[in-house]
C-alpha positions in Angstrom: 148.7 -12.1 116.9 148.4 -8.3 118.0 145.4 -6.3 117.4 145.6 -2.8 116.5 142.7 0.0 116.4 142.6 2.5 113.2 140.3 5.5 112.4 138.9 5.6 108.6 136.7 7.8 106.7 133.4 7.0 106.1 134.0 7.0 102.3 137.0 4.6 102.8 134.9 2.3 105.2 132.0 2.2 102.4 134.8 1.1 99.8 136.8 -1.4 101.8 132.8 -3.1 102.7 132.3 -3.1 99.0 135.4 -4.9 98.3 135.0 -7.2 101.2 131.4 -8.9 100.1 131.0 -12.1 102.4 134.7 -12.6 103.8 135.2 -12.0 107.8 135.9 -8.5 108.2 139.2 -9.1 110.4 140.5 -11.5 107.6 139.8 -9.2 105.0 141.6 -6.2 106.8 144.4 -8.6 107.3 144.7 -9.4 103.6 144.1 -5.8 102.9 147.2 -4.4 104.7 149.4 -7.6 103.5 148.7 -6.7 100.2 149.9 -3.1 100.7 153.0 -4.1 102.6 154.0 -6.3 99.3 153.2 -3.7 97.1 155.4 -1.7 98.8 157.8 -4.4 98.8 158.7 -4.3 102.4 160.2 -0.8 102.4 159.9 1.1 105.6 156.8 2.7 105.9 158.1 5.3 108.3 159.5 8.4 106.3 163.1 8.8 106.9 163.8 12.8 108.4 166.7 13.3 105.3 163.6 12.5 102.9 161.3 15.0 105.8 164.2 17.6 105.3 164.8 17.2 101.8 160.8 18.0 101.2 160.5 21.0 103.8 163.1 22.3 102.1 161.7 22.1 98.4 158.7 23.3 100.3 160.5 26.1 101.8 162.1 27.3 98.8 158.7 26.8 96.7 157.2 29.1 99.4 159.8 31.9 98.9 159.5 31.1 95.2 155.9 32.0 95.4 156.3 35.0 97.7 158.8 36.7 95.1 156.2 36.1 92.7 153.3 37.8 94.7 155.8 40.7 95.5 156.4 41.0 91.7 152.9 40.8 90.6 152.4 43.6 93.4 154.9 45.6 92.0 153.7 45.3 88.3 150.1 46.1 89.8 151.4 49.3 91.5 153.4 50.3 88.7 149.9 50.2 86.3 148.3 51.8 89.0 150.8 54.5 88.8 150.6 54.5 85.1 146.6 54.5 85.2 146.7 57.9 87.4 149.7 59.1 84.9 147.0 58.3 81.9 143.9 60.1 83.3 145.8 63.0 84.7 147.3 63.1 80.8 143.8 62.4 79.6 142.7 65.9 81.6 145.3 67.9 80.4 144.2 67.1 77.3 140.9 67.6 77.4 141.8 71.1 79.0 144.4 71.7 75.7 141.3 70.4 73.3 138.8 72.8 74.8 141.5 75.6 74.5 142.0 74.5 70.9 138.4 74.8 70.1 138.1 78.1 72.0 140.9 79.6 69.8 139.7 78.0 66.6 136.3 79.7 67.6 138.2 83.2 68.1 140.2 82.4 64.3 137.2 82.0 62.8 135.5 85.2 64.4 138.3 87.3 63.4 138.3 85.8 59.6 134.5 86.4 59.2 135.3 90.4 60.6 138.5 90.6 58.3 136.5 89.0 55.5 133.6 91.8 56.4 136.1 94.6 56.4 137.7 93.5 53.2 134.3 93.3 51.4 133.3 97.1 53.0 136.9 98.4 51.9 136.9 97.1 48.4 133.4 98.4 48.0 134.9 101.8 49.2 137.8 101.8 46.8 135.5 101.2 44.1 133.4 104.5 45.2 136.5 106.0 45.6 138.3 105.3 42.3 135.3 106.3 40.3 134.9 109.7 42.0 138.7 110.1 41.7 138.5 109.8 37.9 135.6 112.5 37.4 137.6 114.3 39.6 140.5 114.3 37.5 138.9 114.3 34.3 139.5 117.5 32.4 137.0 119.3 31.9 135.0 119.4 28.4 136.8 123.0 27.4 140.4 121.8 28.3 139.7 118.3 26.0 138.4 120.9 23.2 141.6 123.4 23.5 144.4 120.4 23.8 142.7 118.8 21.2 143.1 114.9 23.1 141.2 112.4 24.9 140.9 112.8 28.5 143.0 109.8 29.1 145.7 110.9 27.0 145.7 114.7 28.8 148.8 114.3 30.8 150.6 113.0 28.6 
């Protein structure tokens, strides 16, 4: 019989000494690594280099698989960063437009009051006016007496 030498991990070692209760340690081992060699039912333990290749190349493309993904989620995060700046610089020009609006609605509303002010001093006026223009053209008491009609009636 050959002896061989193995490194295990604590954790292992505390599991396999669990396991192993009473029985000599070297003939547990032994039974240990039997038992794994039929459960694998004698197939070559060593990995064959097509099944090496076969997996660094489903690696491989798994890798690239994941770098065109990064690329693309960098891409979609510039392009929202892009957006984003396109949104606030939007956002400012309309605030700008908004304070312009409001400046100009102010200015409408100054210039209604003053029309509305100038409306109410010229109707006032033209009330003034009209009633001075009708004693004005009223004839007078003597020509109503000699003509004989009614001062509205005079031009006739």
């Amino acid at each position: 019989m050959q002896t061989i030498s193995i490194r295990l991990d604590d954790n292992l070692i505390t599991k396999i000494e669990e396991l192993r209760g009473s029985e000599h340690k070297s003939d547990f081992y032994r039974k240990l690594i039997e038992h794994a060699l039929n459960t694998f039912e004698h197939k070559d333990l060593r990995t064959d280099d097509k099944v090496i290749a076969s997996d660094c190349s489903a690696f491989k493309a798994k890798a690239e698989s994941l770098e065109e993904l990064i690329k693309s989620k960098d891409l979609t995060i510039q392009t929202l960063e892009n957006k984003d700046k396109v949104i606030a610089s939007d956002c400012a020009l309309l605030q700008v437009k908004n304070e312009s609006m409001e400046n100009l609605m102010k200015s409408k509303d100054l210039t209604i009051k003053t029309l509305e002010n100038e409306i109410g001093f010229l109707i006032q006026d033209h009330t003034r006016i009209s009633g001075q223009l009708d004693r004005l053209l009223m004839p007078s008491k003597e020509e109503q007496k000699e003509k004989g009609k009614k001062w509205f009636e005079f031009w006739k």
